[in-house]
C-alpha positions in Angstrom: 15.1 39.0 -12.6 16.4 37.5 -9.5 19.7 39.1 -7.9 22.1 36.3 -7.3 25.4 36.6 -5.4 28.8 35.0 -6.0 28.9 34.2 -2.2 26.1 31.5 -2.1 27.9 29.1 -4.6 31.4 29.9 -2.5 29.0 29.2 0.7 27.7 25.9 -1.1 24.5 27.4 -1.1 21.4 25.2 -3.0 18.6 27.5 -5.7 16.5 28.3 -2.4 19.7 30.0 -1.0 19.9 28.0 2.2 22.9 25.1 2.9 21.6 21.4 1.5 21.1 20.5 5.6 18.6 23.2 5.8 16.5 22.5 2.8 16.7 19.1 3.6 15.2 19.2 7.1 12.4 21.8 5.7 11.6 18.9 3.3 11.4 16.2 6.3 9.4 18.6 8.4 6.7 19.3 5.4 6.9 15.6 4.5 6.1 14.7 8.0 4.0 17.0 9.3 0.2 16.9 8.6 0.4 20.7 8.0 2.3 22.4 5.8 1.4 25.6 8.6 2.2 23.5 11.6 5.9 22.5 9.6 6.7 25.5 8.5 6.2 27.0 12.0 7.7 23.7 13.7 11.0 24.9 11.2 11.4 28.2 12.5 10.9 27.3 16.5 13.5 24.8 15.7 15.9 26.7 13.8 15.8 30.2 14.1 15.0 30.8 10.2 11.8 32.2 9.3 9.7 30.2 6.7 6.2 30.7 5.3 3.7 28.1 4.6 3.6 28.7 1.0 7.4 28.6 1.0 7.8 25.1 2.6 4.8 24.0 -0.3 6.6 25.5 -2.5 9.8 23.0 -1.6 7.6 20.3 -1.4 6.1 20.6 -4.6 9.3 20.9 -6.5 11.1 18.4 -4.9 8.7 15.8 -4.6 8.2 16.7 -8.6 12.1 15.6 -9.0 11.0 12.3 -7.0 8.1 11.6 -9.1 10.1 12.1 -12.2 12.6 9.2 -11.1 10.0 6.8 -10.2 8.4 7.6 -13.7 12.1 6.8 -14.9 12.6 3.6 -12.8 9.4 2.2 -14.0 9.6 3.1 -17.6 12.8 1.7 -17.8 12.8 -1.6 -16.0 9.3 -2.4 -17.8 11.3 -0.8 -21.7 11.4 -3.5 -24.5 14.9 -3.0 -25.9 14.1 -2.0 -29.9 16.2 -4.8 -32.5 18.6 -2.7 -32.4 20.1 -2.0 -29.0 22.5 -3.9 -27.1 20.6 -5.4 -24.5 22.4 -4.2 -20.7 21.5 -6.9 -18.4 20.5 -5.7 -15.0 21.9 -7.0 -11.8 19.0 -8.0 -9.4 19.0 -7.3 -5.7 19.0 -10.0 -3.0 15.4 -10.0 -1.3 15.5 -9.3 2.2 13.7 -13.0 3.2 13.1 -15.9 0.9 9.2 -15.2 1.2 8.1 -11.8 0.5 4.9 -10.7 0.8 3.1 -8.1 -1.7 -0.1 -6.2 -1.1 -2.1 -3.6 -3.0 -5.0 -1.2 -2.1 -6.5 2.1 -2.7 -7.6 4.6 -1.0 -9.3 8.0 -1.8 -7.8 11.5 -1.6 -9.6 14.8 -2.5 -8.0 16.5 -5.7 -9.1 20.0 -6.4 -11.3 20.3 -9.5 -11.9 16.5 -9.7 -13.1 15.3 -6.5 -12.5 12.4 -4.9 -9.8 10.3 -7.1 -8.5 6.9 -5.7 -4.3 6.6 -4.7 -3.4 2.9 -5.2 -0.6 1.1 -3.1 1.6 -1.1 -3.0 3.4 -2.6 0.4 6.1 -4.7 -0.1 7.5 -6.8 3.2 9.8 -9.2 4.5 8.4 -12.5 5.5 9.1 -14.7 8.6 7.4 -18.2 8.5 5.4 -18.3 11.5 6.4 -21.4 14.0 3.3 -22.9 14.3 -0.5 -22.9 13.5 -1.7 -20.2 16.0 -0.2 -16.3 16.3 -0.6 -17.3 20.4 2.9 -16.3 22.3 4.1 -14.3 19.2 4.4 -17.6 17.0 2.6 -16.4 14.2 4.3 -15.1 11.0 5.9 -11.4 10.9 6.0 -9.5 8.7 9.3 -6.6 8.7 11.0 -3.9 6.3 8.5 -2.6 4.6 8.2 -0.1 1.2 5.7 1.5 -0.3 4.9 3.7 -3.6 1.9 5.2 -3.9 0.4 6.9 -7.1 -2.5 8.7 -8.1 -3.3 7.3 -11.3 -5.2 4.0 -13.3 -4.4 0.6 -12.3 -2.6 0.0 -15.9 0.1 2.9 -15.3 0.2 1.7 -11.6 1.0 -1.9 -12.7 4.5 -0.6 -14.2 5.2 0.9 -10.7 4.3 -1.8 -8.8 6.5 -3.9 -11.0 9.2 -1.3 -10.2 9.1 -1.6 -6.4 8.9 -5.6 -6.6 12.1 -5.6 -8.8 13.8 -3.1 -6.5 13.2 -5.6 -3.8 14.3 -8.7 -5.4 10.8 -10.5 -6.1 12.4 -11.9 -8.9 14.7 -14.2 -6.5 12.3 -14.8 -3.3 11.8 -17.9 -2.9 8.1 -17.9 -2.5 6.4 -14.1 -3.2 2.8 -14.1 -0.9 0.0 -11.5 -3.5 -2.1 -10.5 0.0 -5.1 -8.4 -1.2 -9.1 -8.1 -1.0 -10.9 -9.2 -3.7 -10.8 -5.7 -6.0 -10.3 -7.4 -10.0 -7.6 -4.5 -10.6 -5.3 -5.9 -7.9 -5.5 -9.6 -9.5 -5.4 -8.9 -12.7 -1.4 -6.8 -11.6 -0.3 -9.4 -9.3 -1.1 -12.0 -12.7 0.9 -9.9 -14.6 4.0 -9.6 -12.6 4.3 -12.7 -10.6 3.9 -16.0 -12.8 5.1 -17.6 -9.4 3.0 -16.7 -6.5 0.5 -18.0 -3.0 -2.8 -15.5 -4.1 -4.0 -15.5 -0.5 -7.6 -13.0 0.0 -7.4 -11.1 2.9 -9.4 -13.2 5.7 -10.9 -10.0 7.5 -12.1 -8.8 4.3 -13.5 -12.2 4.2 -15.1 -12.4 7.5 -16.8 -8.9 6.9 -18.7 -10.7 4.6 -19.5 -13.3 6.9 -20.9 -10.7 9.0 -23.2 -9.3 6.3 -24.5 -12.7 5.8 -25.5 -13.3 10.1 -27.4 -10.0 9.7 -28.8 -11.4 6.9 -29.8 -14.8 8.2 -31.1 -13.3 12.2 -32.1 -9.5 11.2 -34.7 -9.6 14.3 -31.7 -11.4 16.9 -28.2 -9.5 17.1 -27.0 -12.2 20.0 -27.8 -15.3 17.6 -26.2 -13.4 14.2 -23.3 -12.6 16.3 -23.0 -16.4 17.7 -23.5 -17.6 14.1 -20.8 -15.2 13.4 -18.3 -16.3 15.5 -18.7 -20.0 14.8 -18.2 -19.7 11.1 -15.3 -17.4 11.2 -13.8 -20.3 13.1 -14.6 -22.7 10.8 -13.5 -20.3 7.9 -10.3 -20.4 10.1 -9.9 -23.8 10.6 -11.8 -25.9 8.2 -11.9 -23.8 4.7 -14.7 -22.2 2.7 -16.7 -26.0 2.3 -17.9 -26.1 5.8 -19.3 -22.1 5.4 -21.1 -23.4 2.4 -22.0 -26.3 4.3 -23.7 -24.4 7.3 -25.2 -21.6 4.5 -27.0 -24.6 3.2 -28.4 -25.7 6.5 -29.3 -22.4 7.3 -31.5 -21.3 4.0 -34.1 -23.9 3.1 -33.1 -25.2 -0.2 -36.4 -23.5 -2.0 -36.5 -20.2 -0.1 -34.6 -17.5 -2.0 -31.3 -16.3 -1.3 -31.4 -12.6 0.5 -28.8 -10.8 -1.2 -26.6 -10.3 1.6 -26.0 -14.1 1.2 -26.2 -14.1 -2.7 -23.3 -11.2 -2.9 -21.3 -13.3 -0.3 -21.3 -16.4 -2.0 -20.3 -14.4 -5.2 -17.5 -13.2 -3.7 -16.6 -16.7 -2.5 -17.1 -18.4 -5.1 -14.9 -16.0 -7.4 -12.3 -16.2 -4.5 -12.5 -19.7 -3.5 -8.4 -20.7 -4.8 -7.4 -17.7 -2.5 -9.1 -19.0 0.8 -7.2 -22.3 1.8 -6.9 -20.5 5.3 -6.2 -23.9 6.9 -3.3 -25.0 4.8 -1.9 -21.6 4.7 -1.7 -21.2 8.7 -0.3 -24.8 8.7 2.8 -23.5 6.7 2.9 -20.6 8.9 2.3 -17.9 6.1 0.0 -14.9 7.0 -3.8 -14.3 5.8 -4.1 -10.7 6.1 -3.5 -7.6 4.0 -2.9 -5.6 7.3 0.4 -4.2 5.9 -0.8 -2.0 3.1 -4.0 -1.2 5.1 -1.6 0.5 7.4 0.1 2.0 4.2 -3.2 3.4 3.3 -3.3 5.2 6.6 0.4 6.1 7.4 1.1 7.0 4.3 -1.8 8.5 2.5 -4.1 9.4 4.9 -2.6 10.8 7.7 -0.9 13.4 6.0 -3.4 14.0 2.7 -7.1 13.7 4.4 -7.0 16.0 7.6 -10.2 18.4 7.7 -11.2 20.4 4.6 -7.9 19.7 2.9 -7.7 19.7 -1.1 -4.7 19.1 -3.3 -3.8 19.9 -6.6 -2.6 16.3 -8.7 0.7 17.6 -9.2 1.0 18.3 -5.4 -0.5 15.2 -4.3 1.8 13.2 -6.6 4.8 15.1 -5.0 3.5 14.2 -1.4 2.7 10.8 -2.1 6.2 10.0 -3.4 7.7 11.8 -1.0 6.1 10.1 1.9 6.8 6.7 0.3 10.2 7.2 0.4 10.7 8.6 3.8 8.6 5.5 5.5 10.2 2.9 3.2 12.9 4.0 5.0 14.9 5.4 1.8 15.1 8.9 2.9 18.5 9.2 2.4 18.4 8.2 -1.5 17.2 11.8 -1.7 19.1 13.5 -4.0 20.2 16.5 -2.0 18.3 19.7 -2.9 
């Protein structure tokens, strides 16, 4: 039974018995920190107050399990059919922060005790600005500003919900024009389909171009210095001129009744299945941008930083908690905490 005294609820004193300010800097610091060790003894230097390591996971677990609980709320809710009979409760829908968003998706893979390696999927949401001109020379290219994330460890169907979540928390519903930035994975296309009947579907160009790579290799396997030349020249042309004038040189390049070396035959798949997402010319001429680099930086910041240092493990409860936790301290939304 634990002892409790009158004093910490006259002292204003939380269920870890420390003031709200304390509890909630131990949170930031085991957020933050790529080591719940390294945090807990970052607190006490800081401080004065002893913690353990197990302590501050201990915090960290239980809060971030009352932030993954709201986002389970947020996203049931706003996605909830009202039944015949309920009064239907219009809700009020937030201002976007530009008239173009941007929305990009991804996974990644964290190591969850007793299952292995289990993919996190993400979403980065971002403001837009129109870039001034065709070329990103002199800083004219399009920007991209006030991002958000959520990241979750589960399928692509429950993710959709949450994704939807985070796009209605950020006004998708009224951009103007809403950008669906993304590699070629079918999960991602078949959730931006779903929740934007309005949208640009754009495929990521480096994504694109690493194909083009495989494809040199394939066509010069013996001659680095002419794959890399052949390289270079389509890229530009990929750039500049669209996906017909890569086809175009492809046929020049492979006799027309020599087989295709897969390499080649997987690319033009991928092409082919992505061609309405790869009008790279017309999309630099209306100054939008053509790469996904905004939730491949979410993948890093806020999954991997944190979640895949050396020999590290985590229960799915405890990598939920982290994930949501992290998602709302580098969306910039720390404060919405509720205090512990």
């Amino acid at each position: 039974m634990r002892a409790f005294s009158p004093w910490d609820e006259a002292l204003g004193l939380g269920e870890y018995s420390w003031t709200p300010q304390v509890v909630w800097d131990a949170l930031r610091l085991g957020v933050l920190i790529p080591s719940f060790r390294d945090a807990a003894e970052t607190f006490t230097e800081l401080t004065g107050l002893g913690m353990s390591k197990s302590s501050l996971q201990r915090l960290v677990g239980l809060e971030g399990k009352k932030q993954v609980d709201r986002e389970e709320e947020e996203a049931k809710a706003i996605c909830a059919v009202p039944k015949v009979e309920e009064e239907v409760v219009w809700r009020e829908i937030p201002e976007p922060d530009s008239p173009i968003m941007s929305v990009s998706s991804d996974g990644v893979m964290v190591n969850v005790r007793d299952e292995g390696w289990k993919e996190v999927k993400v979403v980065a949401i971002s403001a837009v600005e129109r870039g001034k001109s065709e070329t990103e020379e002199d800083g004219a290219g399009p920007k991209l500003s006030r991002h958000s994330y959520r990241a979750r460890l589960c399928d692509a169907k429950t993710f959709t919900n949450h994704h939807w979540a985070e796009a209605c928390r950020r006004g998708l519903e009224k951009a103007e024009q809403v950008l669906c930035i993304s590699d070629g994975a079918v999960w991602i296309w078949m959730m931006v389909f779903m929740c934007f009947p309005k949208r640009i579907e754009i495929l990521d160009f480096w994504h694109a171009t690493e194909y083009l790579g495989e494809v040199a290799r394939a066509l010069f396997p013996q001659d680095d210095q002419a794959a890399q030349a052949w390289f270079t020249s389509q890229k530009h042309a990929l750039l500049t001129q669209g996906l017909r004038a890569v086809l175009q040189a492809l046929r020049k390049a492979i006799p027309r009744h020599q087989p295709l070396p897969e390499p080649v035959r997987t690319a033009v798949s991928y092409f082919g299945r992505n061609r309405h997402r790869m009008h790279y010319p017309q999309y630099r001429a209306l100054g939008l941008p053509i790469g996904s680099g905004a939730v491949e930086s979410a993948c890093k910041t806020v999954v991997q930083s944190r979640m895949k240092q050396a020999g590290m493990r985590w229960s799915r409860e405890g990598a939920q908690a982290m994930l949501s936790l992290r998602s709302l301290l580098l969306s910039g939304r720390w404060h919405e905490l509720a205090a512990p």
